[in-house]
N, C-alpha and C positions, 0 to 999 in steps of 0.2 A: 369846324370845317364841314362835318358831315350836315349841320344844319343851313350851311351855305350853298350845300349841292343838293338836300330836299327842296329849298326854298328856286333854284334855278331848273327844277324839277318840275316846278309849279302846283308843290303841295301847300294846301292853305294854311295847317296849324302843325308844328311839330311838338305842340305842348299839353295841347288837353288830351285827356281820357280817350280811350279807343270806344268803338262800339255807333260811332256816326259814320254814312259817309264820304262826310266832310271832313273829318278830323282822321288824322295820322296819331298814332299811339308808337311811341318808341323806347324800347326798354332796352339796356344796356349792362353788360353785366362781367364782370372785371374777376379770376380766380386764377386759382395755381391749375396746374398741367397735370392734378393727381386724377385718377382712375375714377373717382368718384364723379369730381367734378365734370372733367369729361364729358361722360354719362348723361349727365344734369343740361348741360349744354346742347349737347346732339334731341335730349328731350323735348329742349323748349322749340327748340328749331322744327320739330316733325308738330309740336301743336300749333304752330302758330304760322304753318304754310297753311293753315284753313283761315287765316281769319288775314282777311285783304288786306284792313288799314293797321295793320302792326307789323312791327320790324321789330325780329330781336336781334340783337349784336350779341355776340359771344366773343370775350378777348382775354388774354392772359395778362396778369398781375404780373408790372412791370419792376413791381419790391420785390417777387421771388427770384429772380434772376438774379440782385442783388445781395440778396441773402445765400443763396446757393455760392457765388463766389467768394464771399466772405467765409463763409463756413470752407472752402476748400482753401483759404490765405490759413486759417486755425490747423490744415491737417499740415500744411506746406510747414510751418512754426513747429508743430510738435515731430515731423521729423527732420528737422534741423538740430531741434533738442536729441533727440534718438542717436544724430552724428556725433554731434558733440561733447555725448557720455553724459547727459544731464538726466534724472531719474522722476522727471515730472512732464503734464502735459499746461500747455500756454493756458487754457482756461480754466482747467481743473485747479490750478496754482491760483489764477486772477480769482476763483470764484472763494477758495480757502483763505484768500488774505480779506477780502470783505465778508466775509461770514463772521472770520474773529474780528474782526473790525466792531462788528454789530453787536455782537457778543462782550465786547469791552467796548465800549464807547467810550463809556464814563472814566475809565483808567486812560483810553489810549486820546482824550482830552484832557485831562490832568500830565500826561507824559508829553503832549504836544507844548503845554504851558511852558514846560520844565525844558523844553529844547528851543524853543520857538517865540516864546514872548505870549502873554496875555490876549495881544491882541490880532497877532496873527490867527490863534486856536478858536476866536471868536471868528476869524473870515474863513478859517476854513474846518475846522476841527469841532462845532459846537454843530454841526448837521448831521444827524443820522444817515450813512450811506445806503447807497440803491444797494438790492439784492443783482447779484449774480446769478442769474438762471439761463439754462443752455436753451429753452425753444421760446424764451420772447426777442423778439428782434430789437437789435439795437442794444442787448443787456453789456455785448464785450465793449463793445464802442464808449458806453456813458460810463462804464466803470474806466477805462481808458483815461476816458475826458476830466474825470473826476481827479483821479489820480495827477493829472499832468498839471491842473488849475490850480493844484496845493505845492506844485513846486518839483513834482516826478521824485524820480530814485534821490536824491542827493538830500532832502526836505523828509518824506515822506520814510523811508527806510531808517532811520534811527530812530524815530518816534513805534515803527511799529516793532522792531528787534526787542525794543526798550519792553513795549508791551507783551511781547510773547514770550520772554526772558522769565518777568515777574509771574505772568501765568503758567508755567510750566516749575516755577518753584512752589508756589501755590498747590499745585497740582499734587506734586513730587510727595512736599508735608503733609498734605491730604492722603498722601496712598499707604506713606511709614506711620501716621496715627491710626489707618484703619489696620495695618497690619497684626497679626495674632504672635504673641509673643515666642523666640522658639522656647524649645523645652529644653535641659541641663540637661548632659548624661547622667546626674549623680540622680537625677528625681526618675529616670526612665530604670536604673538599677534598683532603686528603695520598691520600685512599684512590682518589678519582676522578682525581687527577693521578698516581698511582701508575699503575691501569690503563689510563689517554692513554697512558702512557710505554711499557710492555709489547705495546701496540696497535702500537706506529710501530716 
Protein backbone atom coordinates (compact mmCIF):
# COMPACT_ATOMS: atom_id res chain seq x y z
CA UNK A 1 0.00 0.00 0.00
CA UNK A 2 2.60 2.49 1.02
CA UNK A 3 4.53 1.63 -2.23
CA UNK A 4 1.29 2.43 -4.24
CA UNK A 5 1.12 6.05 -2.72
CA UNK A 6 5.10 6.62 -3.13
CA UNK A 7 4.78 5.51 -6.67
CA UNK A 8 1.29 8.07 -7.07
CA UNK A 9 3.77 10.40 -5.55
CA UNK A 10 5.91 10.22 -8.38
CA UNK A 11 8.92 8.66 -6.68
CA UNK A 12 11.04 6.76 -9.30
CA UNK A 13 12.51 3.68 -7.26
CA UNK A 14 11.29 2.49 -3.82
CA UNK A 15 13.88 -0.30 -3.85
CA UNK A 16 17.42 0.68 -4.33
CA UNK A 17 19.92 1.99 -1.98
CA UNK A 18 19.67 5.56 -0.60
CA UNK A 19 22.34 8.01 -1.32
CA UNK A 20 21.09 9.26 -5.30
CA UNK A 21 18.89 11.78 -6.06
CA UNK A 22 16.89 9.77 -7.89
CA UNK A 23 16.45 6.90 -5.70
CA UNK A 24 14.23 6.72 -2.56
CA UNK A 25 15.74 4.43 0.32
CA UNK A 26 12.99 3.03 2.58
CA UNK A 27 13.59 1.25 5.82
CA UNK A 28 10.92 -0.05 7.97
CA UNK A 29 11.14 -1.38 11.10
CA UNK A 30 8.68 -3.56 13.20
CA UNK A 31 9.42 -3.88 17.58
CA UNK A 32 7.65 -4.13 20.95
CA UNK A 33 6.60 -0.82 22.71
CA UNK A 34 9.52 -1.46 25.42
CA UNK A 35 11.61 1.71 26.59
CA UNK A 36 14.48 0.66 24.68
CA UNK A 37 13.01 0.27 21.56
CA UNK A 38 11.28 3.26 21.83
CA UNK A 39 14.44 5.25 22.18
CA UNK A 40 16.01 3.35 19.02
CA UNK A 41 13.03 4.45 16.99
CA UNK A 42 12.70 8.28 17.88
CA UNK A 43 16.82 7.78 17.05
CA UNK A 44 16.38 6.89 13.67
CA UNK A 45 13.88 9.34 12.98
CA UNK A 46 16.05 12.56 14.23
CA UNK A 47 19.04 10.86 11.73
CA UNK A 48 17.31 10.43 8.98
CA UNK A 49 15.26 14.04 8.78
CA UNK A 50 18.84 14.92 7.29
CA UNK A 51 18.96 12.83 4.71
CA UNK A 52 16.12 13.70 1.76
CA UNK A 53 15.67 10.38 0.01
CA UNK A 54 15.05 8.26 3.08
CA UNK A 55 12.03 7.43 4.98
CA UNK A 56 12.06 5.53 7.98
CA UNK A 57 9.00 3.90 9.35
CA UNK A 58 8.84 2.98 12.88
CA UNK A 59 5.81 0.57 13.84
CA UNK A 60 4.93 -1.82 16.53
CA UNK A 61 5.01 -5.73 16.37
CA UNK A 62 1.63 -6.88 15.77
CA UNK A 63 2.69 -10.58 17.67
CA UNK A 64 3.24 -8.49 21.02
CA UNK A 65 -0.19 -7.61 21.49
CA UNK A 66 -0.86 -11.06 20.84
CA UNK A 67 1.34 -12.39 23.28
CA UNK A 68 0.44 -10.02 25.94
CA UNK A 69 -3.24 -11.19 25.72
CA UNK A 70 -2.33 -14.62 25.91
CA UNK A 71 -0.22 -14.22 28.64
CA UNK A 72 -3.21 -12.40 30.56
CA UNK A 73 -5.88 -15.60 29.25
CA UNK A 74 -2.56 -17.77 31.73
CA UNK A 75 -3.19 -15.21 34.66
CA UNK A 76 -7.34 -15.32 34.10
CA UNK A 77 -6.73 -19.67 34.31
CA UNK A 78 -4.59 -19.48 37.29
CA UNK A 79 -7.13 -17.50 39.27
CA UNK A 80 -9.75 -19.54 38.44
CA UNK A 81 -7.62 -22.33 39.72
CA UNK A 82 -6.96 -19.94 43.02
CA UNK A 83 -11.27 -20.15 43.17
CA UNK A 84 -11.60 -23.47 42.89
CA UNK A 85 -9.13 -24.51 45.79
CA UNK A 86 -6.71 -26.19 43.20
CA UNK A 87 -2.89 -25.66 44.59
CA UNK A 88 -1.14 -25.31 41.17
CA UNK A 89 -0.64 -22.79 38.33
CA UNK A 90 -2.02 -23.67 34.44
CA UNK A 91 1.63 -23.49 33.07
CA UNK A 92 3.79 -24.23 35.66
CA UNK A 93 1.56 -27.77 35.81
CA UNK A 94 1.60 -27.86 31.53
CA UNK A 95 5.44 -27.01 31.79
CA UNK A 96 6.03 -30.20 34.78
CA UNK A 97 4.11 -32.84 32.81
CA UNK A 98 6.43 -32.37 29.64
CA UNK A 99 9.70 -31.94 31.54
CA UNK A 100 8.93 -35.59 33.00
CA UNK A 101 7.54 -36.35 29.91
CA UNK A 102 11.15 -35.79 28.49
CA UNK A 103 12.75 -37.19 31.36
CA UNK A 104 10.95 -40.58 30.69
CA UNK A 105 10.29 -40.87 27.34
CA UNK A 106 11.53 -44.21 26.94
CA UNK A 107 9.22 -45.62 29.98
CA UNK A 108 6.39 -43.29 29.22
CA UNK A 109 6.55 -45.19 25.37
CA UNK A 110 6.71 -48.40 26.61
CA UNK A 111 3.47 -47.43 29.05
CA UNK A 112 1.91 -45.84 25.91
CA UNK A 113 2.41 -49.50 24.17
CA UNK A 114 1.01 -51.20 27.11
CA UNK A 115 -2.26 -48.86 27.02
CA UNK A 116 -2.63 -47.90 23.51
CA UNK A 117 -1.40 -50.52 21.01
CA UNK A 118 2.04 -50.52 19.22
CA UNK A 119 1.10 -48.62 16.73
CA UNK A 120 -0.63 -45.74 18.09
CA UNK A 121 2.91 -45.11 20.47
CA UNK A 122 4.60 -45.06 17.09
CA UNK A 123 2.09 -42.04 15.71
CA UNK A 124 2.20 -40.46 18.69
CA UNK A 125 4.35 -41.51 21.55
CA UNK A 126 7.89 -42.36 19.62
CA UNK A 127 8.47 -38.23 19.29
CA UNK A 128 10.46 -36.44 21.67
CA UNK A 129 8.19 -33.67 23.19
CA UNK A 130 8.68 -29.74 22.75
CA UNK A 131 10.11 -28.08 25.90
CA UNK A 132 7.85 -25.88 27.82
CA UNK A 133 9.42 -22.55 28.44
CA UNK A 134 7.60 -19.33 29.82
CA UNK A 135 9.38 -16.40 27.42
CA UNK A 136 9.28 -18.32 23.82
CA UNK A 137 6.09 -17.59 22.22
CA UNK A 138 3.84 -20.10 21.21
CA UNK A 139 5.58 -22.76 23.93
CA UNK A 140 1.76 -22.93 25.78
CA UNK A 141 -0.05 -23.26 22.64
CA UNK A 142 2.30 -26.20 20.83
CA UNK A 143 2.45 -28.08 24.15
CA UNK A 144 -1.56 -27.75 23.96
CA UNK A 145 -1.66 -28.83 20.32
CA UNK A 146 0.47 -31.63 21.17
CA UNK A 147 -1.36 -32.89 23.87
CA UNK A 148 -4.88 -32.65 22.22
CA UNK A 149 -3.34 -34.57 18.71
CA UNK A 150 -2.48 -37.67 20.95
CA UNK A 151 -6.10 -37.93 21.97
CA UNK A 152 -6.21 -34.96 25.16
CA UNK A 153 -7.19 -36.03 28.89
CA UNK A 154 -9.03 -39.38 28.31
CA UNK A 155 -5.68 -41.08 26.02
CA UNK A 156 -3.08 -39.12 27.29
CA UNK A 157 -3.58 -39.22 31.24
CA UNK A 158 -3.25 -42.91 32.10
CA UNK A 159 -0.22 -43.42 30.17
CA UNK A 160 1.36 -40.47 32.09
CA UNK A 161 -0.19 -41.54 35.93
CA UNK A 162 1.10 -44.87 34.69
CA UNK A 163 4.62 -43.28 34.32
CA UNK A 164 4.75 -41.09 37.34
CA UNK A 165 3.34 -43.87 39.54
CA UNK A 166 6.45 -46.14 38.62
CA UNK A 167 8.84 -43.14 38.89
CA UNK A 168 8.15 -42.15 42.25
CA UNK A 169 8.47 -45.91 43.36
CA UNK A 170 11.69 -45.93 41.80
CA UNK A 171 12.42 -42.92 43.44
CA UNK A 172 10.91 -44.01 46.99
CA UNK A 173 13.43 -47.54 46.74
CA UNK A 174 16.19 -45.33 45.78
CA UNK A 175 15.78 -42.99 49.12
CA UNK A 176 15.21 -46.40 51.72
CA UNK A 177 18.49 -47.93 50.04
CA UNK A 178 20.47 -44.79 50.54
CA UNK A 179 19.10 -44.53 53.97
CA UNK A 180 21.57 -45.01 57.13
CA UNK A 181 20.55 -47.77 59.28
CA UNK A 182 18.82 -46.68 62.74
CA UNK A 183 20.72 -47.66 65.79
CA UNK A 184 19.18 -50.30 68.62
CA UNK A 185 18.89 -49.03 71.97
CA UNK A 186 20.69 -52.02 73.31
CA UNK A 187 23.99 -50.90 71.07
CA UNK A 188 23.49 -47.09 72.30
CA UNK A 189 23.53 -48.70 76.22
CA UNK A 190 26.71 -51.19 75.57
CA UNK A 191 28.46 -48.06 74.21
CA UNK A 192 27.60 -45.60 77.29
CA UNK A 193 28.18 -48.45 79.69
CA UNK A 194 31.31 -49.08 77.73
CA UNK A 195 32.53 -45.41 78.53
CA UNK A 196 31.11 -45.60 82.57
CA UNK A 197 33.57 -48.46 82.54
CA UNK A 198 36.72 -46.74 81.06
CA UNK A 199 35.76 -43.47 83.24
CA UNK A 200 36.11 -45.48 86.72
Amino acid sequence: MLEKQLTNLGAPNTSAPHGSANKLYISFYASDGGSDQMSYKRAQKVITMEWVYDIHIGTNCMMHPYQLVYKDGLLVVDDWLIRKGQPFKYFSALAKIFHIWRDECRNFFHAWVRHHGALSALKHAIKLPQKAIAIRWGSTSSCEQRLESMGGRTTFAPVFLDVVEKRHVADTAMLNSEAPEPIADTDVLTEENSIASQAA
